[in-house]
PAFITOR-467809 format. One record per residue (C-alpha): residue number from 1; z, x, y negated. Coordinates in steps of 0.2 Angstrom, whole numbers, always signed. Layout:
// PAFITOR-467809
+-----+-------+-------+-------+
:   k :    pz :    px :    py :
+-----+-------+-------+-------+
: NUM :     Z :     X :     Y :
...
+-----+-------+-------+-------+
END
This chain:
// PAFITOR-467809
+-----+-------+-------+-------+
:   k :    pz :    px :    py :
+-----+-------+-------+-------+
:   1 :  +479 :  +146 :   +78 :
:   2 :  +470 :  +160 :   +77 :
:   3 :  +456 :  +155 :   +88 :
:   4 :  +455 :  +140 :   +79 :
:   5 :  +453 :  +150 :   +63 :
:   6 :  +439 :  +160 :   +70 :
:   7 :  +429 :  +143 :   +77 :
:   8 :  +429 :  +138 :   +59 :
:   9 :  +423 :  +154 :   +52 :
:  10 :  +410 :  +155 :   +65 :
:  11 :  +406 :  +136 :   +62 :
:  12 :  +405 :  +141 :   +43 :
:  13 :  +391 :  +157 :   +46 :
:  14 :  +382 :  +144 :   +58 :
:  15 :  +379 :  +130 :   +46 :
:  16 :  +374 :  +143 :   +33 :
:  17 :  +361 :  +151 :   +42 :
:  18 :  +352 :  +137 :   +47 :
:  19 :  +353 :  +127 :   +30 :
:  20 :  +337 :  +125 :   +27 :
:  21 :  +337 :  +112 :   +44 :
:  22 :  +351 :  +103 :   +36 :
:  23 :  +340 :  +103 :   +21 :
:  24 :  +324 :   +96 :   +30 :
:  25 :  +333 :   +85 :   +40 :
:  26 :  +341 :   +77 :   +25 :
:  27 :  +322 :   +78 :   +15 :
:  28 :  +314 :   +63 :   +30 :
:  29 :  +331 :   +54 :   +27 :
:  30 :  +324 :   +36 :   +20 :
:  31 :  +326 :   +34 :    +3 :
:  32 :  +338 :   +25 :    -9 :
:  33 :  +334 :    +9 :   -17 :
:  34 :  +329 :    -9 :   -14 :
:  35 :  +311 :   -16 :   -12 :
:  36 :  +306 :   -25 :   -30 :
:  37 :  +298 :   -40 :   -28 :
:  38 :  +283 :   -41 :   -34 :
:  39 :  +272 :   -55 :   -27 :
:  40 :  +261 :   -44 :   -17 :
:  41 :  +266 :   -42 :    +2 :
:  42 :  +255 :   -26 :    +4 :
:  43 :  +263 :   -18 :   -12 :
:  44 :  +280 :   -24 :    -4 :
:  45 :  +275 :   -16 :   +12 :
:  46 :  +272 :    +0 :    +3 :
:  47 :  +288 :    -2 :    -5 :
:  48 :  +299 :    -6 :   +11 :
:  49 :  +288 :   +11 :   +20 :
:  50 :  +294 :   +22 :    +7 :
:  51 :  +311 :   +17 :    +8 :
:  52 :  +313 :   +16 :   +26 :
:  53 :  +309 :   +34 :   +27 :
:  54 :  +293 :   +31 :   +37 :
:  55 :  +282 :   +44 :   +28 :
:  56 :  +280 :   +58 :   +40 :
:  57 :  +260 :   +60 :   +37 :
:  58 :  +264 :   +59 :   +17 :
:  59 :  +259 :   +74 :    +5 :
:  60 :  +265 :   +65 :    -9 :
:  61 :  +280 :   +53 :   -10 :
:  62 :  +286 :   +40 :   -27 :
:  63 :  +300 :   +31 :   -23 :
:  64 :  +305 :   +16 :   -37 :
:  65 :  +296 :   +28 :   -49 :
:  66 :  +303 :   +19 :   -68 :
:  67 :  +298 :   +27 :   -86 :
:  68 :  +308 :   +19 :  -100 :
:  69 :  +306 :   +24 :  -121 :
:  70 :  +322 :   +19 :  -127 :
:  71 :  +332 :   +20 :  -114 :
:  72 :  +336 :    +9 :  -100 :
:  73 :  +336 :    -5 :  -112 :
:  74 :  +320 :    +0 :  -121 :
:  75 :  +301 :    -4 :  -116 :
:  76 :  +299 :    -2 :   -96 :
:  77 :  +280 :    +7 :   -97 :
:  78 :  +282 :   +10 :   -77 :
:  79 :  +293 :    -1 :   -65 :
:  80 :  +298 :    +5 :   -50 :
:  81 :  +283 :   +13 :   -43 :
:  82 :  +284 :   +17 :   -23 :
:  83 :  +268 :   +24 :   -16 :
:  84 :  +266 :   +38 :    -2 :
:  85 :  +249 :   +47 :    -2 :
:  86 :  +243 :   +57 :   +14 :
:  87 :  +233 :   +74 :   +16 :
:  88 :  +214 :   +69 :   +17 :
:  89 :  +216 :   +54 :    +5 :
:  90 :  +210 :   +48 :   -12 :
:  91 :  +222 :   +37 :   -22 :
:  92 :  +215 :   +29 :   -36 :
:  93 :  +225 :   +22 :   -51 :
:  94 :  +217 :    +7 :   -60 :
:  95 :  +222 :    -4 :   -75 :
:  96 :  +219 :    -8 :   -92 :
:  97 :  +224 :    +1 :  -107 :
:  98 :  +243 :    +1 :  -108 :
:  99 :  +246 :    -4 :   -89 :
: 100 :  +254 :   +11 :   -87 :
: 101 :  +243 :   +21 :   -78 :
: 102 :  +242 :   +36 :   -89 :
: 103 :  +262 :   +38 :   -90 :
: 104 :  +263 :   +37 :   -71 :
: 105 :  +250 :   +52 :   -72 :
: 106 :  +260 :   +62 :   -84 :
: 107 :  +277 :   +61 :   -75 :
: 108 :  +266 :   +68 :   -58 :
: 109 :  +260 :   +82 :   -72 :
: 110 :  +278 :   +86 :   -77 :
: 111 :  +273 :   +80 :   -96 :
: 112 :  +285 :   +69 :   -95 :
: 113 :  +301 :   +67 :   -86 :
: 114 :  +305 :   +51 :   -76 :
: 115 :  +319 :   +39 :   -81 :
: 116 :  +323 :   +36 :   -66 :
: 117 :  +316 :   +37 :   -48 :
: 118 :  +309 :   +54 :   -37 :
: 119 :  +292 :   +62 :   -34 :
: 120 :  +291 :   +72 :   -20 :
: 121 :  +280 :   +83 :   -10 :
: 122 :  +281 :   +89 :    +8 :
: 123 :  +277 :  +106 :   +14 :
: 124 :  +269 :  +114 :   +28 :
: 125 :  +286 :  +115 :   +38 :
: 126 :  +290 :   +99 :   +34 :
: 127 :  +303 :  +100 :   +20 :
: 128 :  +303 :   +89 :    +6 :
: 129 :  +303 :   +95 :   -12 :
: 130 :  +304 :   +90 :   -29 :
: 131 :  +287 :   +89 :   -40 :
: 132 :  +291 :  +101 :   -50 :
: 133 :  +294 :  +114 :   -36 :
: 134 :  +279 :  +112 :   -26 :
: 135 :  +273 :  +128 :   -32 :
: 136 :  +288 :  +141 :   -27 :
: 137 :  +288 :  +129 :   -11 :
: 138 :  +268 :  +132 :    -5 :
: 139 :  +262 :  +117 :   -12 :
: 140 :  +245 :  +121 :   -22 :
: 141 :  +242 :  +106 :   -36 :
: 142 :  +225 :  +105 :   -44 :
: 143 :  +227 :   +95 :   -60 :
: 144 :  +212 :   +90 :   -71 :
: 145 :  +220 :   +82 :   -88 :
: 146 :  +212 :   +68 :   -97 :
: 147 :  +209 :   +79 :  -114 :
: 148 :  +201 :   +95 :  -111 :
: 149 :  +213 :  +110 :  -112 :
: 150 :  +199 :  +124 :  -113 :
: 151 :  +195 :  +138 :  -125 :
: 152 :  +179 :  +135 :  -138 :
: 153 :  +178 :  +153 :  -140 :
: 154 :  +177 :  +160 :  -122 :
: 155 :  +163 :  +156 :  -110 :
: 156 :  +164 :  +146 :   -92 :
: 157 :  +162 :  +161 :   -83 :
: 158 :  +178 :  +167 :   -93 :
: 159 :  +187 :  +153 :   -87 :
: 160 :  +184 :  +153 :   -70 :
: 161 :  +190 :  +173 :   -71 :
: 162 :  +204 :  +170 :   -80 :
: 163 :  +212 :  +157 :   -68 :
: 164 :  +205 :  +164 :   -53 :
: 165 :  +220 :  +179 :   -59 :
: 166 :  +231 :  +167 :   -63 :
: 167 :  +232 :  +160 :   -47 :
: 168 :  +234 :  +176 :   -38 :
: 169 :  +218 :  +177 :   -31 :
: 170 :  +212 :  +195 :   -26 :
: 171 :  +201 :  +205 :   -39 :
: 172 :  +187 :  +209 :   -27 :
: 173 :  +186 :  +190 :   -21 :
: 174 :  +186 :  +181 :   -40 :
: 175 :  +166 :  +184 :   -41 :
: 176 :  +163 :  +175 :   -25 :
: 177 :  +176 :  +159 :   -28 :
: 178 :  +170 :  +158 :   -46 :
: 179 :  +153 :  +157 :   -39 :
: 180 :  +156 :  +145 :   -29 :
: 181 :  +162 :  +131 :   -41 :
: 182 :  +149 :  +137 :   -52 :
: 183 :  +136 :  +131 :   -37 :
: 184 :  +144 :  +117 :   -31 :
: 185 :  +147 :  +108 :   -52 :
: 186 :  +130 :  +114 :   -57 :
: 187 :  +137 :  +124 :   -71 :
: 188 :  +125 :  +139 :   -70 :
: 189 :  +116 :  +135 :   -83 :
: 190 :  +131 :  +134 :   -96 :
: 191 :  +143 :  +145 :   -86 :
: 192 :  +138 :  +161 :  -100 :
: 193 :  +136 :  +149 :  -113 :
: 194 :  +154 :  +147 :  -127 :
: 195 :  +161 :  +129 :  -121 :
: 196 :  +160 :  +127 :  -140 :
: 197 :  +141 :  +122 :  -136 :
: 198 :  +146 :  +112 :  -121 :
: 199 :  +144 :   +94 :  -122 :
: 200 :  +160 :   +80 :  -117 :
: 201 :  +154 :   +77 :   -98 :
: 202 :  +151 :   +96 :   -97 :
: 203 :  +167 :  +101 :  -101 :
: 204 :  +173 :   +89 :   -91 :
: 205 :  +164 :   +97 :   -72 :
: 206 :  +172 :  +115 :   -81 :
: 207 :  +189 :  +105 :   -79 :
: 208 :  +190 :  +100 :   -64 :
: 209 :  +181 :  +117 :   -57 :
: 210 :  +199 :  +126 :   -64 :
: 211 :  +206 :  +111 :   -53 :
: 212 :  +198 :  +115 :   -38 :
: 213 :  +201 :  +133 :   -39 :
: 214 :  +214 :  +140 :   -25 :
: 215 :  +210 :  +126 :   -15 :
: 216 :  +224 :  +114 :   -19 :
: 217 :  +233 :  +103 :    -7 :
: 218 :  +235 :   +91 :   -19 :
: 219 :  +224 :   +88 :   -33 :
: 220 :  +227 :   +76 :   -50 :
: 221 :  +211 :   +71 :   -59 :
: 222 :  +213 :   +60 :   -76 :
: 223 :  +195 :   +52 :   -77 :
: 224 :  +186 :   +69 :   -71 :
: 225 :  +169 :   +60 :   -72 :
: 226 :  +171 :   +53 :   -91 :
: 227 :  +157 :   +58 :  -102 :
: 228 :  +145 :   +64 :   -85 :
: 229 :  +126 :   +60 :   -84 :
: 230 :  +124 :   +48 :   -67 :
: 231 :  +117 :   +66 :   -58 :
: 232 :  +132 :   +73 :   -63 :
: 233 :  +143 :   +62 :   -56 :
: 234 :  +137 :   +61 :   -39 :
: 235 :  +138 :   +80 :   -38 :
: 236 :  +155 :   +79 :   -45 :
: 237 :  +160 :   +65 :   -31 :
: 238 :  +151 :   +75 :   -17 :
: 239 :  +164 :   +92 :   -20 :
: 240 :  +180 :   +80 :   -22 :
: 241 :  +174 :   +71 :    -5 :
: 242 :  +173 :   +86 :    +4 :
: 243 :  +189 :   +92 :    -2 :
: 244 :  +197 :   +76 :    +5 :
: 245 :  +187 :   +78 :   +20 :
: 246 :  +197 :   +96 :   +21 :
: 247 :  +213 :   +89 :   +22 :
: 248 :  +216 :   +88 :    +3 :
: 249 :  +226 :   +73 :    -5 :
: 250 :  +217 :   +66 :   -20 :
: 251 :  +227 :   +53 :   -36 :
: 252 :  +213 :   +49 :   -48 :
: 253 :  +213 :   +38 :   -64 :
: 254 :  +197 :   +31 :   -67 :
: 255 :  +187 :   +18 :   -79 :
: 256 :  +172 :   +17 :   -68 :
: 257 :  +173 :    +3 :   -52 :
: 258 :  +157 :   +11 :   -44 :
: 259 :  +166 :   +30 :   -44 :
: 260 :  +182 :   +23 :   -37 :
: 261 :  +172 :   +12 :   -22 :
: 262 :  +163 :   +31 :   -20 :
: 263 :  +179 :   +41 :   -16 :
: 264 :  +195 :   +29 :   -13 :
: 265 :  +200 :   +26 :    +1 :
: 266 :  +215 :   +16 :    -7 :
: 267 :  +219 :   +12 :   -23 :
: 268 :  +229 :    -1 :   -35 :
: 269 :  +229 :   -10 :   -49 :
: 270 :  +243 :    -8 :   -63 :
: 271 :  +248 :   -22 :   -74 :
: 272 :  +262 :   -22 :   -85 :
: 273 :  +268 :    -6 :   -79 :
: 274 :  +268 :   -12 :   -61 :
: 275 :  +257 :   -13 :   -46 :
: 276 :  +249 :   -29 :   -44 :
: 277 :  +239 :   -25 :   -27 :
: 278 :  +236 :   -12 :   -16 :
: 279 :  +222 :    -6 :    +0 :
: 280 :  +204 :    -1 :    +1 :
: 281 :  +192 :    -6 :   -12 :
: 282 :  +186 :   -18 :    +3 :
: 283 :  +204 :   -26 :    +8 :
: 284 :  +204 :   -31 :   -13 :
: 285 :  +186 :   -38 :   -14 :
: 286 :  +192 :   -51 :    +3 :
: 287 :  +209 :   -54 :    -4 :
: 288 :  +206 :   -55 :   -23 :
: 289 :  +187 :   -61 :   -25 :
: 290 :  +186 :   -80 :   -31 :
: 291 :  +172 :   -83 :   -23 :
: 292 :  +152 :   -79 :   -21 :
: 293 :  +140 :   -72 :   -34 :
: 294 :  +123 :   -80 :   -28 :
: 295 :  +106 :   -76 :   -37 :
: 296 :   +92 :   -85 :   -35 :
: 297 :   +72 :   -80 :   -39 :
: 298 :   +59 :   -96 :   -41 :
: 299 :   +44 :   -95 :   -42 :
: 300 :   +34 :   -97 :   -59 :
: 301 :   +36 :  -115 :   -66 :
: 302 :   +49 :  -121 :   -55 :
: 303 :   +63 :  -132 :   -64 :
: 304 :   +80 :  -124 :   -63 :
: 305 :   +88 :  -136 :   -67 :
: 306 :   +85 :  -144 :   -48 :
: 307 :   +91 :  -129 :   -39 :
: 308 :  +109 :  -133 :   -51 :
: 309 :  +106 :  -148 :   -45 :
: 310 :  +104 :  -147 :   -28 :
: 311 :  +120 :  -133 :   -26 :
: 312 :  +130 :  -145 :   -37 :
: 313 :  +128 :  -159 :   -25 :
: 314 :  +136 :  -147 :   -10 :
: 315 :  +147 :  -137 :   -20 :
: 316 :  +154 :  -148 :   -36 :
: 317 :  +162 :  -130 :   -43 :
: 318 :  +148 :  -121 :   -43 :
: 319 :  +144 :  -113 :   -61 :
: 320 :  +129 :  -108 :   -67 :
: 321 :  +133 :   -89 :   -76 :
: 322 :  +114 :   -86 :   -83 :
: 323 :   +98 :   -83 :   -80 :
: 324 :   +85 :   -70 :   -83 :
: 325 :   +66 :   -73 :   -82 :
: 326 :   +66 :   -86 :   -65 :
: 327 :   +83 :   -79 :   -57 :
: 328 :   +97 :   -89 :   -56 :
: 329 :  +113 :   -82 :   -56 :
: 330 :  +128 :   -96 :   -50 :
: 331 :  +147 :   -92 :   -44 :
: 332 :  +154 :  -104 :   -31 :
: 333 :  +172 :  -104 :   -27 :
: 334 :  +178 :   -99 :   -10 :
: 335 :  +183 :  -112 :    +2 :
: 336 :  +181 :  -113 :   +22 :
: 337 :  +165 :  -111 :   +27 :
: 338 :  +157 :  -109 :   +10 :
: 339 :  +147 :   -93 :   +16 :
: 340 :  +138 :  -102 :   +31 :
: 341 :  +135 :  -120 :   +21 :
: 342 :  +130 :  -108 :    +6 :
: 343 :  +115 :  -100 :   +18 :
: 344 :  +111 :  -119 :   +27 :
: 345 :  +108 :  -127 :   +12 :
: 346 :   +99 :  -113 :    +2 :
: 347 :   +87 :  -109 :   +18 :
: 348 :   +84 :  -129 :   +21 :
: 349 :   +78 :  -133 :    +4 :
: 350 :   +70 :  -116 :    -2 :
: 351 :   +53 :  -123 :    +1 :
: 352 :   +58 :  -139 :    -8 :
: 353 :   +64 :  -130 :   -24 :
: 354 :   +52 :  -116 :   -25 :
: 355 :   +64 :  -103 :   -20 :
: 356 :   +56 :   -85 :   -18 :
: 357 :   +74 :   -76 :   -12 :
: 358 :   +88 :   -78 :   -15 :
: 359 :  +106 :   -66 :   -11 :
: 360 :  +124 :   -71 :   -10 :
: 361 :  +139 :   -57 :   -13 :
: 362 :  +154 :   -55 :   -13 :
: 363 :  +164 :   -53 :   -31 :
: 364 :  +164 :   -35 :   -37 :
: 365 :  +179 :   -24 :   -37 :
: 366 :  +176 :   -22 :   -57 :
: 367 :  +177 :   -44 :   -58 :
: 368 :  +193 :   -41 :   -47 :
: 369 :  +200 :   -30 :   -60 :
: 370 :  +196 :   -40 :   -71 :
: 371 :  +205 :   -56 :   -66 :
: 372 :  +222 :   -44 :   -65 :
: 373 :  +219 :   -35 :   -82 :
: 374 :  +218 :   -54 :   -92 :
: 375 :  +235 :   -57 :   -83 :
: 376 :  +246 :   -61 :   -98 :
: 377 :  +256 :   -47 :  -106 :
: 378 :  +277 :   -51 :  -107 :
: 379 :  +285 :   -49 :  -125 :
: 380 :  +291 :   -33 :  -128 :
: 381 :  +310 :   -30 :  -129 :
: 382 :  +317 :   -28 :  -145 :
: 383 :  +321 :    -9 :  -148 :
: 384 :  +341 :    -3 :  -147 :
: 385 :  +346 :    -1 :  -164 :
: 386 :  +355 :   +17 :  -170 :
: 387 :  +372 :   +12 :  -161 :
: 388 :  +364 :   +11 :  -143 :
: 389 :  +353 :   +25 :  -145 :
: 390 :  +366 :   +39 :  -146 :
: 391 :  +370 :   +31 :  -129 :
: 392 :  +355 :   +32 :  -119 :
: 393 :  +354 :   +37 :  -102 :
: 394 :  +348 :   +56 :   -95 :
: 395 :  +331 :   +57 :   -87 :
: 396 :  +332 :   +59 :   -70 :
: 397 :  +323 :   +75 :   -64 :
: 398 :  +306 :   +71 :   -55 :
+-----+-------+-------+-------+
END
């Protein structure tokens, strides 16, 4: 009896010395839940990845990520959201206004709490954490918000100092990593300037250099380049891809198509609160495009209306979507071997119709969005009246 006492003890002290495996060990455990159909296999595959637990290369981790107002019975603004992001990736987050993209940016903030669901984030040892640990865990997050959250009366330099302490990082070195960002954002020229006198896309490099700062594992950028000159931007887009390149994980909002075929190497679509696709900018343009953009140049005084003609004999749905000057500009729906009999017959009669050039393209990312933005919207759901409302559930923690 007394031997078998002491095991227990000893068994006890064992266990609780070496929690923190139990704990790990329980943090790669698949997650709870059920794939949501959703009419997307790649989204579904997402889904079913997350849930199975097979995230081992993930810096950041959503599982059935859901945002209600109202309760569980009010308006769904997102609907289970499963997405893992690795380290030396950029995620981008697309979708029309009210999708529910900003929401899902503001439960990754810690703005907002989720109604139900988990975010995680996995450390360098492997343990998984809640969001909202990261920081006590070792995880660094960079997050650049969508409204400017800056100080008119101090100057850029002030900023960069003032973080720089607030991220613990040494007196002597604050000069040099301030300097740094100043280089890199090309903010020397308003860096001792009030950022009462900057201008919007100013303010917004200034942003995203307090984002940067402490080199972050994961960073969170709201539409960093809004407001920015076209220089700008492509300064901006050269720091953020060598930051991926450096192993950091990158989830970006953004308006602009070209900046999210510049840095993502995934991204989604969000309609209605859900996703509605998912892959590399490439993977959507070959899975979503309808079809061809062809131009074609005549030359001076040569009838258009023959070359509609002649591409309407071959392609019956081809549509003619404008012209400019003597180009052309037609879209052809996508059928089996439309690409080769497009080429054939524009190369065989380009003589005949006084055809200069002509190019043929694949539908653009930004046509693609917007097929899935004019999606129609659901009716909203009726708000719970006072006698629910006392009733409605507790937020989960993220």
């Amino acid at each position: 009896m007394q031997l078998a006492s002491q095991g227990t003890v000893l068994l006890l002290l064992r266990v609780l010395v070496h929690w923190d495996l139990v704990q790990r060990a329980r943090g790669r455990s698949a997650f709870q839940g059920t794939v949501t159909p959703c009419g997307d296999s790649d989204v579904e595959s997402e889904q079913m990845r997350v849930l199975k637990g097979r995230t081992g290369g993930d810096l950041l981790v959503l599982c059935n990520l859901r945002k209600s107002y109202g309760g569980r019975r009010g308006a769904e603004a997102v609907r289970d959201v499963s997405l893992g992001v690795r380290r030396g990736e950029c995620f981008g987050l697309l979708g029309a206004s009210g999708a529910g993209k900003s929401t899902t940016f503001k439960m990754l903030s810690g703005d907002i709490a989720p109604t139900a669901g988990h975010a995680v984030v996995r450390t360098s040892s492997g343990e998984d954490v809640a969001l909202f640990s990261a920081g006590a865990a070792g995880v660094r997050i960079g997050y650049c918000p969508q409204q400017d959250a800056l100080d008119e009366l101090l100057t850029g330099w002030e900023h960069l100092r003032y973080y720089c302490s607030l991220c613990g990082i040494p007196k002597q070195h604050i000069p040099e990593v301030a300097g740094d960002l100043v280089r890199r954002l090309q903010l020397g020229a308003h860096a001792n300037q009030p950022v009462a006198t900057y201008s919007g896309g100013t303010k917004r490099k200034l942003s995203t250099a307090l984002a940067l700062l402490g080199r972050p594992d994961l960073l969170l950028l709201d539409e960093p380049s809004s407001g920015m000159d076209p220089c700008s931007k492509r300064f901006l887009w050269r720091v953020l891809t060598e930051e991926v390149l450096e192993g950091c994980a990158v989830v970006l909002t953004s308006h602009s198509m070209e900046e999210c075929e510049a840095l993502c190497t995934r991204l989604t679509i969000m309609v209605n609160g859900s996703f509605r696709c998912l892959g590399s900018p490439q993977h959507l343009r070959d899975r979503f495009g309808a079809g061809y953009v062809v131009r074609v140049a005549c030359e001076e005084g040569s009838a258009a209306r023959a070359v509609s003609d002649c591409l309407g004999l071959h392609f019956p749905d081809v549509r003619l979507q404008g012209q400019r000057l003597n180009v052309l500009e037609y879209h052809v729906p996508r059928r089996r071997d439309c690409l080769a009999d497009l080429f054939r017959v524009l190369a065989d009669n380009k003589t005949a119709l006084s055809i200069r050039h002509y190019s043929i393209q694949q539908p653009t990312l930004e046509q693609v969005f917007i097929d899935f933005a004019a999606e129609p919207q659901p009716t909203p759901r009726a708000a719970p009246g006072p006698a629910t409302s006392s009733h409605r559930p507790h937020g989960l923690p993220v």
